[in-house]
C-alpha positions in Angstrom: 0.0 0.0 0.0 1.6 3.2 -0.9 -0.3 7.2 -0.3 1.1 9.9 -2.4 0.3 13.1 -2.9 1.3 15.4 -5.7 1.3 19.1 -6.0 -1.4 19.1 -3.1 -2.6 22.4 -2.2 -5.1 23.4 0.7 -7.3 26.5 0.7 -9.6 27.4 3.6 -11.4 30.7 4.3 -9.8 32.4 1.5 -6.3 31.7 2.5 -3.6 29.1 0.8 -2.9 27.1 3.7 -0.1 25.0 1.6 0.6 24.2 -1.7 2.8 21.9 -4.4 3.1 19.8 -1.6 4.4 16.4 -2.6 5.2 13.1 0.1 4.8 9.3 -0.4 4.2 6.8 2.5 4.1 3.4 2.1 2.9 0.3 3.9 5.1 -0.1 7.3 6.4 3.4 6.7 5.4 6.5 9.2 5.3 10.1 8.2 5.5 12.7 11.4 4.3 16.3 10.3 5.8 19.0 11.8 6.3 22.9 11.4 5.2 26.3 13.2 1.7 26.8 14.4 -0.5 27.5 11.7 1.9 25.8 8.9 -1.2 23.4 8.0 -0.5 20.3 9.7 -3.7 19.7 10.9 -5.4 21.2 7.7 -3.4 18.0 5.9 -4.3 15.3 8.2 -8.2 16.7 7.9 -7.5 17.1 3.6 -6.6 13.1 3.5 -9.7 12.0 6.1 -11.9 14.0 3.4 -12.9 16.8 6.0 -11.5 19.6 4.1 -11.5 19.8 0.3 -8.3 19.3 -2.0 -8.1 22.6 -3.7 -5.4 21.3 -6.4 -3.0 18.4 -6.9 -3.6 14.9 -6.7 -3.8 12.3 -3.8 -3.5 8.9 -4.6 -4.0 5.4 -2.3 -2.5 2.3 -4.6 -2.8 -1.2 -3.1 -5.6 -0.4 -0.9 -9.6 -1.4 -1.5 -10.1 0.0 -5.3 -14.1 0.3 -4.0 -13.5 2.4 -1.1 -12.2 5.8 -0.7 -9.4 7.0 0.9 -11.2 8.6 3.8 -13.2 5.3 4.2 -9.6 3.5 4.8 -8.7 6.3 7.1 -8.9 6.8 10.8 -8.4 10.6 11.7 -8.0 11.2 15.2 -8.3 15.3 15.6 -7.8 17.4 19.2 -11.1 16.7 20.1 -11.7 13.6 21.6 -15.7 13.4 20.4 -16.8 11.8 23.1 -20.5 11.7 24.7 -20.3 12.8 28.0 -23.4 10.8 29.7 -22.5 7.7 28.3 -19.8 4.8 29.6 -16.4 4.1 28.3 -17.8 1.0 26.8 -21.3 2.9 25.3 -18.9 5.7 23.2 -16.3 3.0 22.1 -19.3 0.9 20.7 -20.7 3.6 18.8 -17.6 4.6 17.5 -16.9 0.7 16.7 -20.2 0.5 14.8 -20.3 3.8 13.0 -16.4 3.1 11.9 -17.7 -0.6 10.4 -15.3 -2.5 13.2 -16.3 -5.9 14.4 -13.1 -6.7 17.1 -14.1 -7.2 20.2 -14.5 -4.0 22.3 -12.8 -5.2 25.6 -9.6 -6.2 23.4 -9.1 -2.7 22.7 -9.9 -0.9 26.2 -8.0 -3.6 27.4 -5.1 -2.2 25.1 -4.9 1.2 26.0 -5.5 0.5 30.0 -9.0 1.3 30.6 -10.6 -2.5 30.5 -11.7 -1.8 34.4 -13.2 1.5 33.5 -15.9 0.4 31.3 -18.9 1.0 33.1 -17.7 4.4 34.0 -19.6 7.7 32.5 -16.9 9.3 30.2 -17.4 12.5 32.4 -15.5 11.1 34.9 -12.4 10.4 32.6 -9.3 12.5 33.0 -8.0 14.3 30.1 -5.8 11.5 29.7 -8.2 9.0 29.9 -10.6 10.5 27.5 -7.6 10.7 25.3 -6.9 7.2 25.6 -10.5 6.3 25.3 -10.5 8.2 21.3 -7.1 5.8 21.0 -9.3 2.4 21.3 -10.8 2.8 18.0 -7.5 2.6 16.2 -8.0 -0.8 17.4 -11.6 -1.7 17.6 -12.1 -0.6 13.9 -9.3 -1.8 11.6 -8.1 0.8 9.3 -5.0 0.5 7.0 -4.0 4.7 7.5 -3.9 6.3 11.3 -4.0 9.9 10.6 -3.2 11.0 14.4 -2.8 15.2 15.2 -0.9 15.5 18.4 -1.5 11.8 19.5 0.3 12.3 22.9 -1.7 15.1 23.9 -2.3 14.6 27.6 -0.7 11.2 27.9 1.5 11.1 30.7 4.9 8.6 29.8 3.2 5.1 30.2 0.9 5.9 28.1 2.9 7.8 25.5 5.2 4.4 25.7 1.7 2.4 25.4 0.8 4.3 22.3 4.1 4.2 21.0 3.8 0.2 21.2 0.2 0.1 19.6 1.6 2.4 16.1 4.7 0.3 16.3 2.5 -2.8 16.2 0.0 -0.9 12.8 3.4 -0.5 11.0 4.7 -4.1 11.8 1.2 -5.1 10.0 1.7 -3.4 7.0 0.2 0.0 8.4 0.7 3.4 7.4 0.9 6.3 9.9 0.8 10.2 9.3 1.4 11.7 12.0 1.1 16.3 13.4 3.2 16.7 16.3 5.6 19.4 17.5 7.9 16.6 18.6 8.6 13.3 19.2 6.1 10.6 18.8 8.2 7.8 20.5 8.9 6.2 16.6 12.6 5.4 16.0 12.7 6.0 12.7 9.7 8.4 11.1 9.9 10.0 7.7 9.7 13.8 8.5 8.0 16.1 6.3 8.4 19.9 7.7 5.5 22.5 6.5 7.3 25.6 5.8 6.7 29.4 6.6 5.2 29.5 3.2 2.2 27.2 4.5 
């Protein structure tokens, strides 16, 4: 499975976010996004999930599923965590497992990001880090060939940075592909870095 994009260019509320932007990321392969606040790191990562329209160039998925789209092969975890409040741990993850198409089992998942004991708990009562953690299960509990992940680590403390860093490490060792925004480090030996410049 290989993504590429060619002479991509992102345009939102009037202004050219980036353009003749050009990366490739193949199966196994991670891509870690960085640059200045504002460069359009986020605006790419919601541009490949289908949330924001491609204003030029081409973006192209080759070894995937010919019948579905790109976004439909995608997970895009944004900074929100889209989580309903007055429901469990257990009650979002399933309707995020069902919208998403998954079929895994749900505890297999919670289980994997250390919150298998929390289940019946209302999401309210999650820390930030929790709730983060909680948005993390779905990578899981709805397989998906592409993790497009903006600031994964936000509110992780280290174990669970070092958890995550074992779940992505685990995608790519199954022929996964990983883009992801971060101002640093994503606890991946080896990313490909692509840098959004001032221009963006």
């Amino acid at each position: 499975m290989r993504l590429e994009a060619s002479g991509l260019c992102c345009i939102r509320g009037g202004r050219e976010v980036f353009s003749g932007l050009d990366f490739t990321v193949t199966a196994g392969e991670a891509l870690l996004v960085t640059g200045r606040n504002g460069a359009g790191k986020s605006s790419l990562l919601r541009t490949i999930a289908g949330l924001v329209r491609i204003a030029s160039g081409k973006l192209v998925l080759t070894e995937g599923q010919p019948e579905r789209t790109i976004p439909e092969q995608a997970h895009y975890l944004g900074h929100q965590d889209a989580l309903k409040l007055s429901l469990t741990v257990a009650e979002n993850l399933a309707f995020w497992t069902r919208y998403l198409g998954g079929t895994g089992p749900l505890t297999d998942a919670l289980a994997a990001v250390g919150l298998a004991a929390l289940g019946d708990l209302p999401a309210a009562y999650l820390s930030a880090g929790q709730r983060r953690r909680l948005s993390l299960a779905r990578l899981m509990a709805a397989q998906r060939p592409i993790w497009l992940l903006d600031e994964p680590t936000t509110a992780l403390d280290k174990e669970a940075q070092d958890g995550l860093a074992g779940i992505m490490r685990g995608h790519l060792a199954g022929g996964g592909l990983i883009l992801a925004a971060a101002h640093g480090p994503i606890g991946l030996d080896t990313p490909k870095v692509l840098r959004l410049g001032d221009a963006a």
